[in-house]
N, CA, C and O atoms as CSV, one atom per row, in Angstrom:
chain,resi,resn,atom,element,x,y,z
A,1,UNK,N,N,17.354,6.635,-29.120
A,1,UNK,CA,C,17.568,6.248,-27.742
A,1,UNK,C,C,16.638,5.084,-27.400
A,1,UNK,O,O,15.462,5.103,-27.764
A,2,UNK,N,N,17.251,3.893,-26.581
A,2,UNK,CA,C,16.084,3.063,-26.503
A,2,UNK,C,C,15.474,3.371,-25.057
A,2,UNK,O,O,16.114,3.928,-24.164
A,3,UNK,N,N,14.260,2.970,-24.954
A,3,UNK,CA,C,13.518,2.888,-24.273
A,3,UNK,C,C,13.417,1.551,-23.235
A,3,UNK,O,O,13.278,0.354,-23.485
A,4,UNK,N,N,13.524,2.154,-22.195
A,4,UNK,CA,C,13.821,1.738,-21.102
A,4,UNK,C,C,12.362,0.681,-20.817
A,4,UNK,O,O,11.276,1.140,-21.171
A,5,UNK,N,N,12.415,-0.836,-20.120
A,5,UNK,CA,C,11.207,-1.282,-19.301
A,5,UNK,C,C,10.817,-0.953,-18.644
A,5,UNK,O,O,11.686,-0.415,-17.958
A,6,UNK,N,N,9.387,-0.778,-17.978
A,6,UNK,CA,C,9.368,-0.561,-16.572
A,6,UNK,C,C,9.814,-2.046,-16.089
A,6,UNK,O,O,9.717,-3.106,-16.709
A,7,UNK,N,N,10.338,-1.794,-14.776
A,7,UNK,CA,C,10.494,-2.904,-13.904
A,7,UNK,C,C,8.800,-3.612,-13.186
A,7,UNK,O,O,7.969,-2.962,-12.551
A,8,UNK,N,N,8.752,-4.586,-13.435
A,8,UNK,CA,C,7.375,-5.338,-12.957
A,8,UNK,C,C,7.857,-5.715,-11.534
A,8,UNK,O,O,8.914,-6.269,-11.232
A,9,UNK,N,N,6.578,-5.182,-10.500
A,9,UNK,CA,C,6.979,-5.384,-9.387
A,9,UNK,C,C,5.508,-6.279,-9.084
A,9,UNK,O,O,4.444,-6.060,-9.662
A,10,UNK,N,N,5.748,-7.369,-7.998
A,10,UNK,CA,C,4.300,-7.750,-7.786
A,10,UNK,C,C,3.373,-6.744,-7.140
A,10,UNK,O,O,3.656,-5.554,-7.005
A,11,UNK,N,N,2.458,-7.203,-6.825
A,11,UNK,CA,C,1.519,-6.112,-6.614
A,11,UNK,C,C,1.103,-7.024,-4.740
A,11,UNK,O,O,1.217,-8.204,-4.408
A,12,UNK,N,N,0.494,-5.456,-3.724
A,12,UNK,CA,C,-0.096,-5.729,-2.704
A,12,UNK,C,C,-1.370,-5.533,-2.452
A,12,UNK,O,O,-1.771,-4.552,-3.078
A,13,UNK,N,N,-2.417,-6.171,-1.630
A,13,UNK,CA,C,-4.057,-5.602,-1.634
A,13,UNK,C,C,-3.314,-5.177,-0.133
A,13,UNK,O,O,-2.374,-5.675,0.486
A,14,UNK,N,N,-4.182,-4.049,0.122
A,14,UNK,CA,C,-3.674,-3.242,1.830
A,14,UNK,C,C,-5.140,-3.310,1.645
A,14,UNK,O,O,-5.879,-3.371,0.662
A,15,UNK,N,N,-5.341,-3.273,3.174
A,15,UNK,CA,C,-6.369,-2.766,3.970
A,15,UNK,C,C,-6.733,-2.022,4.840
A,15,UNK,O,O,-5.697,-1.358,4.823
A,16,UNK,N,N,-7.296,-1.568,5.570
A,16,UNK,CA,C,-6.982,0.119,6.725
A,16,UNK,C,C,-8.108,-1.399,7.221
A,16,UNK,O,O,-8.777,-2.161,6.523
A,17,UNK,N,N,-7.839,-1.305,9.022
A,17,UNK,CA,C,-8.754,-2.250,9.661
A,17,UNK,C,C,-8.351,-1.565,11.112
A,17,UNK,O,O,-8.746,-2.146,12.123
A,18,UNK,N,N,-7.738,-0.599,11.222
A,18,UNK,CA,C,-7.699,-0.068,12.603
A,18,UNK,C,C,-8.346,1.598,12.386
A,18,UNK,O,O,-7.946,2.345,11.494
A,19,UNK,N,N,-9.298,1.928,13.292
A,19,UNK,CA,C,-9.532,3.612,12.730
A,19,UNK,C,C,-8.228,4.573,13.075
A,19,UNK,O,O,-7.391,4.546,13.977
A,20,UNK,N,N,-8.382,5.168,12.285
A,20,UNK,CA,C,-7.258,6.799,12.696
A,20,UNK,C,C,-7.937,7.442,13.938
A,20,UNK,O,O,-7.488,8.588,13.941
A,21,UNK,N,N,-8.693,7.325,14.883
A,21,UNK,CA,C,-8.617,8.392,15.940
A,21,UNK,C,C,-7.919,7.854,17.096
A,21,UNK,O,O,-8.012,6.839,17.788
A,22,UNK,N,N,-6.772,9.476,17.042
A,22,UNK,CA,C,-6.107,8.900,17.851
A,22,UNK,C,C,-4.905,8.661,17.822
A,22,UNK,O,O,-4.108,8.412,18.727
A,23,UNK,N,N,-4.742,8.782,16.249
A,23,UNK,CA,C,-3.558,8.597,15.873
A,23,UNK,C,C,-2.653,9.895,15.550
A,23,UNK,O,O,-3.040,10.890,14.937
A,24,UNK,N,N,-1.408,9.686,16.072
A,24,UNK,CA,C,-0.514,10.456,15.138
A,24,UNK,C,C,-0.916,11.378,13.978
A,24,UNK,O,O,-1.563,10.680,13.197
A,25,UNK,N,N,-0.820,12.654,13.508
A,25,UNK,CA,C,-0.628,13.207,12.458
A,25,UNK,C,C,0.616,12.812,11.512
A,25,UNK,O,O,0.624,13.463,10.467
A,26,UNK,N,N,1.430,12.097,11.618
A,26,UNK,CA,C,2.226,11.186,10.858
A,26,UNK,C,C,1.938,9.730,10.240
A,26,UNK,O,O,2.451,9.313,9.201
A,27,UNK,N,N,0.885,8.913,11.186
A,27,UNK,CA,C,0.534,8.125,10.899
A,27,UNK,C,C,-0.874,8.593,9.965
A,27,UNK,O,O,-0.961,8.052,8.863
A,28,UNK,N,N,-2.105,9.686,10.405
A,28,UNK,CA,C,-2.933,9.701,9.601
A,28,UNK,C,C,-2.448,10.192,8.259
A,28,UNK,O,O,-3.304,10.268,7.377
A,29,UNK,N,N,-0.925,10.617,7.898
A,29,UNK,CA,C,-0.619,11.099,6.488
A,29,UNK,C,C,-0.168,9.909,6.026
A,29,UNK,O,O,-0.407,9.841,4.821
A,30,UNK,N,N,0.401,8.895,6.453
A,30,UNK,CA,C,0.918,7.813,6.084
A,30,UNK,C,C,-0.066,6.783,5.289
A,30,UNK,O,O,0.091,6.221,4.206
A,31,UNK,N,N,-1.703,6.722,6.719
A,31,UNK,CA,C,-2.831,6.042,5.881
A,31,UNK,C,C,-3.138,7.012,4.135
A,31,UNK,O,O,-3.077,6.485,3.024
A,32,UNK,N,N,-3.353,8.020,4.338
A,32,UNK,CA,C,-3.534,9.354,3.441
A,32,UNK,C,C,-2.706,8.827,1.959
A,32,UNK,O,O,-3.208,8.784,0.836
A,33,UNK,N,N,-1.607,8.535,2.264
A,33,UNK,CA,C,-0.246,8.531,1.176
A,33,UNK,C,C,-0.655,7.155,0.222
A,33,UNK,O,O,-0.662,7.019,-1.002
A,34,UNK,N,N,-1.000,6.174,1.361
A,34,UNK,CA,C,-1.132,4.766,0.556
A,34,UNK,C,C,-2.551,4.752,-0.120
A,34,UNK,O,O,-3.058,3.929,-0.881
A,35,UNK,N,N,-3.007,5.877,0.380
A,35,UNK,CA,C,-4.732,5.703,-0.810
A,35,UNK,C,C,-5.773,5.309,0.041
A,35,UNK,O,O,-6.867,4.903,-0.350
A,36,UNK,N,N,-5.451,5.422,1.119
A,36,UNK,CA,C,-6.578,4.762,1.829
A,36,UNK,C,C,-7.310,5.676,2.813
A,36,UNK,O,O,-6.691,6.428,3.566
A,37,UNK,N,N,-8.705,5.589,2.786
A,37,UNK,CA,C,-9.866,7.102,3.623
A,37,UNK,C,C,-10.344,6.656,5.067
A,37,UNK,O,O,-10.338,7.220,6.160
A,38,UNK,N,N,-10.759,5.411,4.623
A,38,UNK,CA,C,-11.774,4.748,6.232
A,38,UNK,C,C,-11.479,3.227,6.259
A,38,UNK,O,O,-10.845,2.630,5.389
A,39,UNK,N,N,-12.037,2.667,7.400
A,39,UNK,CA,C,-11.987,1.296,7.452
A,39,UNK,C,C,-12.508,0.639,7.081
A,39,UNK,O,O,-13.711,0.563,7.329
A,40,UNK,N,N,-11.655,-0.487,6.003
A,40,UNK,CA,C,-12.097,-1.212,5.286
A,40,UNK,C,C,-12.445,-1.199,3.433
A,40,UNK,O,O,-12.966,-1.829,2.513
A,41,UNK,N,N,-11.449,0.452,3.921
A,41,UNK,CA,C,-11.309,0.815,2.610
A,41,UNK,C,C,-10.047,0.002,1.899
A,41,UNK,O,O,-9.125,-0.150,2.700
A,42,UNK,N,N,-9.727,-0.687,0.276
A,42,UNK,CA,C,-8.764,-1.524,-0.017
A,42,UNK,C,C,-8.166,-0.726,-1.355
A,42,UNK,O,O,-8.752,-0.208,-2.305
A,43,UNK,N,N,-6.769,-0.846,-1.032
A,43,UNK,CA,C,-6.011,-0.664,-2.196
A,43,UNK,C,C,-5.071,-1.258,-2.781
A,43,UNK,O,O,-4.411,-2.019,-2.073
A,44,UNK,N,N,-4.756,-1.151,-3.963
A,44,UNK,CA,C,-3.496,-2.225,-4.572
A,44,UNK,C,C,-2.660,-1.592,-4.768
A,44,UNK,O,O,-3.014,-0.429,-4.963
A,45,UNK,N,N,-1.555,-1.765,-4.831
A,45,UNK,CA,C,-0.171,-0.614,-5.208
A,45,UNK,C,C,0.792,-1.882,-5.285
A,45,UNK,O,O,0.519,-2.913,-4.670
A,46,UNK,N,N,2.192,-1.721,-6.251
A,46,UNK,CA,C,3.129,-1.950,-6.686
A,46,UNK,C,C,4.013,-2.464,-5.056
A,46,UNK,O,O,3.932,-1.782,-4.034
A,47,UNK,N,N,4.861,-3.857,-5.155
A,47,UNK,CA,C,5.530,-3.558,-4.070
A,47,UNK,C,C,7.110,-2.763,-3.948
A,47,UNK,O,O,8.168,-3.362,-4.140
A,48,UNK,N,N,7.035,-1.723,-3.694
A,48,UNK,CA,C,7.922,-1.053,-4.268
A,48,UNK,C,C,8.731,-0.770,-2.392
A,48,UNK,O,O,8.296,-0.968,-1.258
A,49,UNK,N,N,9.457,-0.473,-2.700
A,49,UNK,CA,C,10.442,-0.299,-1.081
A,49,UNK,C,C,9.988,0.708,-0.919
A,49,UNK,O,O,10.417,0.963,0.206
A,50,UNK,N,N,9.140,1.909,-1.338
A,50,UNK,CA,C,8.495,3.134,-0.693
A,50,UNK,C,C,7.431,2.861,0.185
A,50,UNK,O,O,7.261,3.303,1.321
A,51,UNK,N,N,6.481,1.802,-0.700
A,51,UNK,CA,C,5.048,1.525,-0.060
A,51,UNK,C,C,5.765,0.601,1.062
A,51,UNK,O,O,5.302,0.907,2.161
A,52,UNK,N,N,6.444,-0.117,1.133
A,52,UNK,CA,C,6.755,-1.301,2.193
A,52,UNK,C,C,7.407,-0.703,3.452
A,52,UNK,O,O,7.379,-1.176,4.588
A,53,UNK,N,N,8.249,0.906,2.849
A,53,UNK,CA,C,8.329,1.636,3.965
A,53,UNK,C,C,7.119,2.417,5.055
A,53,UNK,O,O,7.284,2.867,6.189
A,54,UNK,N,N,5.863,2.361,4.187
A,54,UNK,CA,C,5.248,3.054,4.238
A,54,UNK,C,C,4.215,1.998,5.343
A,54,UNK,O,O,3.876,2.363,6.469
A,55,UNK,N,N,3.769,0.414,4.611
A,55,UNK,CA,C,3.495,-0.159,5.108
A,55,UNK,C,C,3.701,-0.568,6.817
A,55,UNK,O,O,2.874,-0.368,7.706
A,56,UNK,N,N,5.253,-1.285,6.974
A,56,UNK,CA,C,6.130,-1.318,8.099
A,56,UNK,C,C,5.781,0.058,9.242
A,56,UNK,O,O,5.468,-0.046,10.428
A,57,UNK,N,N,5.930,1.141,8.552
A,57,UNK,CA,C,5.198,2.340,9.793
A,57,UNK,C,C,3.994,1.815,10.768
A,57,UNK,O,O,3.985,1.509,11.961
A,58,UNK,N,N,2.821,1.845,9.597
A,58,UNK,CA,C,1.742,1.700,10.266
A,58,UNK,C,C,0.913,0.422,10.156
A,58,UNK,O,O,-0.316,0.416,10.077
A,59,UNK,N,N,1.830,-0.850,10.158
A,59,UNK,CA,C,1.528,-2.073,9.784
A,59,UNK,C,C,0.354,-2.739,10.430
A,59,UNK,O,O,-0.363,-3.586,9.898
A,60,UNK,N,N,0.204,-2.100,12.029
A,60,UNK,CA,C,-0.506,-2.865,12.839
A,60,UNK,C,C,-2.135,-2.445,12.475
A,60,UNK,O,O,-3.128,-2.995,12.951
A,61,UNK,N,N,-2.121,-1.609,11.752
A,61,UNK,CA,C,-3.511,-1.027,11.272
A,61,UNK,C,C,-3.747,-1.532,10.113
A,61,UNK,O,O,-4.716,-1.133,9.468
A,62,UNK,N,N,-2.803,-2.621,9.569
A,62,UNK,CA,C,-3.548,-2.868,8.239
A,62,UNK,C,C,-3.448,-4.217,7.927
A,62,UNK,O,O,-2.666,-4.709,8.741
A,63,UNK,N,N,-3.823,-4.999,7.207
A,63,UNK,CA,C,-4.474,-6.036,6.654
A,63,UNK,C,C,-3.519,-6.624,4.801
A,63,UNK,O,O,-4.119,-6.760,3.735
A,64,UNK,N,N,-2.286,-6.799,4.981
A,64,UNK,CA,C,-1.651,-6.793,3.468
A,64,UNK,C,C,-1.527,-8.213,3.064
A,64,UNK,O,O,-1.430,-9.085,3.927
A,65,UNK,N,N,-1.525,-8.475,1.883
A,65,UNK,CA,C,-1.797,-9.854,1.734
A,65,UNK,C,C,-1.015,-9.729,-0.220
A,65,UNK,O,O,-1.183,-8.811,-1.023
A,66,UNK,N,N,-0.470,-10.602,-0.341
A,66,UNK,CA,C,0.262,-10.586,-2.217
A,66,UNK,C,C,-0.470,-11.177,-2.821
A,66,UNK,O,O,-0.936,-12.254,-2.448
A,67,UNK,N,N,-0.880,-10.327,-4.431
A,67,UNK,CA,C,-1.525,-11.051,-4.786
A,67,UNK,C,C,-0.962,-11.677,-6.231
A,67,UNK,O,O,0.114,-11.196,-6.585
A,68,UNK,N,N,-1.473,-12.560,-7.003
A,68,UNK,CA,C,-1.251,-12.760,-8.202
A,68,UNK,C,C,-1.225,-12.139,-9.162
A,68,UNK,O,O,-2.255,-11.525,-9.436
A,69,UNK,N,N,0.185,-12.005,-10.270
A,69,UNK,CA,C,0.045,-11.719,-10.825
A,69,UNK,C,C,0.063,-11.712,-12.020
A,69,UNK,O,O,1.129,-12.208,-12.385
A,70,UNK,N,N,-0.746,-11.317,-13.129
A,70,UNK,CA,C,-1.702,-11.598,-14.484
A,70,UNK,C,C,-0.408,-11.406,-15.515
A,70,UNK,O,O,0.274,-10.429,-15.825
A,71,UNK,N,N,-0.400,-12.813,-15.896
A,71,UNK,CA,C,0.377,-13.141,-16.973
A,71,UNK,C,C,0.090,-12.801,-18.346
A,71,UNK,O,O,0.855,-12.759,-19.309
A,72,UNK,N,N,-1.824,-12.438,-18.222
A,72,UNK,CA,C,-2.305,-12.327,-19.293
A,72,UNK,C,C,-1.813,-10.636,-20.280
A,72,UNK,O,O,-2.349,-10.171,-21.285
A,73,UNK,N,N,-0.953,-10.243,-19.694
A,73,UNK,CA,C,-1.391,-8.893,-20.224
A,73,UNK,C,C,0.226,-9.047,-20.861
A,73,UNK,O,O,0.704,-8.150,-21.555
């Protein structure tokens, strides 16, 4: 059987820059989901239509920016 690629997706840096108090229990699972604890905490993840759904929710709290990606590997 052959073996399938993964699909290469670019990649996003997120940022949390608004605090959770205050917020929604939907929105603090949403920060929760994408990897992120406190402000100013940063993560990278795949841009995948889950995270971008995920993003778009609670967009106004965060900081997303595309980054380059490494040809080298």
């Amino acid at each position: 059987m052959a073996v399938k690629k993964k699909a290469e997706y670019p990649r996003l840096k997120i940022k949390l820059v608004k605090s959770l108090i205050g917020r929604s229990d939907r929105q603090q699972a949403t920060v929760k989901g994408l990897g992120l604890r406190k402000i100013g905490s940063v993560v990278i993840r795949e841009k995948r239509p889950e995270i971008l759904g995920m993003i778009n929710k609670i967009g106004f709290m965060l900081h997303v920016e595309e980054i380059e990606h490494d040809q080298s590997k």
